[in-house]
C-alpha positions, 0 to 999 in steps of 0.5 A, a space after each residue: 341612389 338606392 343600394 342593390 341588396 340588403 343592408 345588414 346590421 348586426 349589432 350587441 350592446 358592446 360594438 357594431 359587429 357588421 355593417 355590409 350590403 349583402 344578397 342574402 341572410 340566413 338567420 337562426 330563428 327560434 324554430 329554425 333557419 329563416 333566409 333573406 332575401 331583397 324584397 322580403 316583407 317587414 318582420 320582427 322575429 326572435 332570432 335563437 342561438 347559433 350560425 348567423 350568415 351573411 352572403 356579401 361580395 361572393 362570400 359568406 361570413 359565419 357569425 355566432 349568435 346568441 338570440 336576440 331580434 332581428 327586424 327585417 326590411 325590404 332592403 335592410 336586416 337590422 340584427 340586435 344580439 346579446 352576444 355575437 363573434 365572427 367565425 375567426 374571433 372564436 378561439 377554440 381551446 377557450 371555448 373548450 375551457 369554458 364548456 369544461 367549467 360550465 360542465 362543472 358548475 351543472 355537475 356542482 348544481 346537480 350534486 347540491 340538487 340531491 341533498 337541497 331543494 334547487 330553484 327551477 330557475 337557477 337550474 334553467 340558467 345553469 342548463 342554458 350556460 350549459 347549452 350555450 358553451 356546447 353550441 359554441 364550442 361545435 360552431 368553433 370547430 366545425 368553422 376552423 375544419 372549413 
C-alpha cells in the first residue's frame, strides 16, 4: 500500500537525520524557500544555508542546514546535506563561542590583509565561516523564543 504524503529523507555523511511521511516541506533554496508539496514534479536543486521544515503528524520540525541538495519526487524529498541539527540539538551558548571566534579569525584575517597580499579564496572561506556562525547562531535563538 502507497504511503499518503511525502517520504522525507534528510541525510549528511555522519547519520540519517530524519526519515518521516510529511504533508509538506519547506526547503531553503539557493534564492529562496521552496515548498513541497505531494505530487510535486521531479526536481534536483541546490538547497542554501538555513531553516529546513518538516510538516508531519500536525507539527512542524525546524532543521538547520547547511546547503547541499535536495531530490525531489512525487512522493518522496530526499535532502543530502554537509551539516544539519534539529532545532533541540542546537545549544546556543556553543553557538555563540563559536560565531565569537569565527569573528576573531576574520578580524585576525583582515589584520594580516593589511600588511600581506591574502588569497580571494582564503578570504572567501573565512567570509563563509563567518556567515555560517551568524546564521546559526539567529536560528538558535529565534528557535529556543518559540
Amino acid at each position: 500500500m502507497a504511503e499518503e504524503g511525502l517520504r522525507v529523507e534528510i541525510v549528511t555523511p555522519e547519520r540519517a537525520v530524519f526519515n518521516d511521511v510529511a504533508s509538506m516541506v519547506v526547503v531553503p533554496g539557493v534564492i529562496g524557500e521552496m515548498g513541497v508539496l505531494p505530487g510535486h514534479l521531479p526536481l534536483l536543486t541546490a538547497i542554501g544555508m538555513g531553516d529546513l521544515a518538516v510538516h508531519a503528524h500536525g507539527k512542524v520540525r525546524h532543521f538547520f542546514v547547511e546547503g547541499g541538495y535536495a531530490e525531489i519526487l512525487p512522493n518522496k524529498v530526499s535532502v543530502l546535506t554537509e551539516q544539519c541539527d534539529g532545532v533541540d540539538e542546537i545549544d546556543v551558548a556553543d553557538a555563540r563561542a563559536k560565531l565569537e571566534e569565527a569573528e576573531k579569525r576574520m578580524t585576525a584575517l583582515e589584520e594580516r590583509a593589511r600588511t600581506e597580499e591574502v588569497e580571494a579564496d582564503v578570504r572567501a572561506r573565512h567570509q563563509d565561516a563567518l556567515e555560517r556562525a551568524r546564521k546559526r547562531v539567529l536560528f538558535a535563538q529565534e528557535s529556543s523564543k518559540g
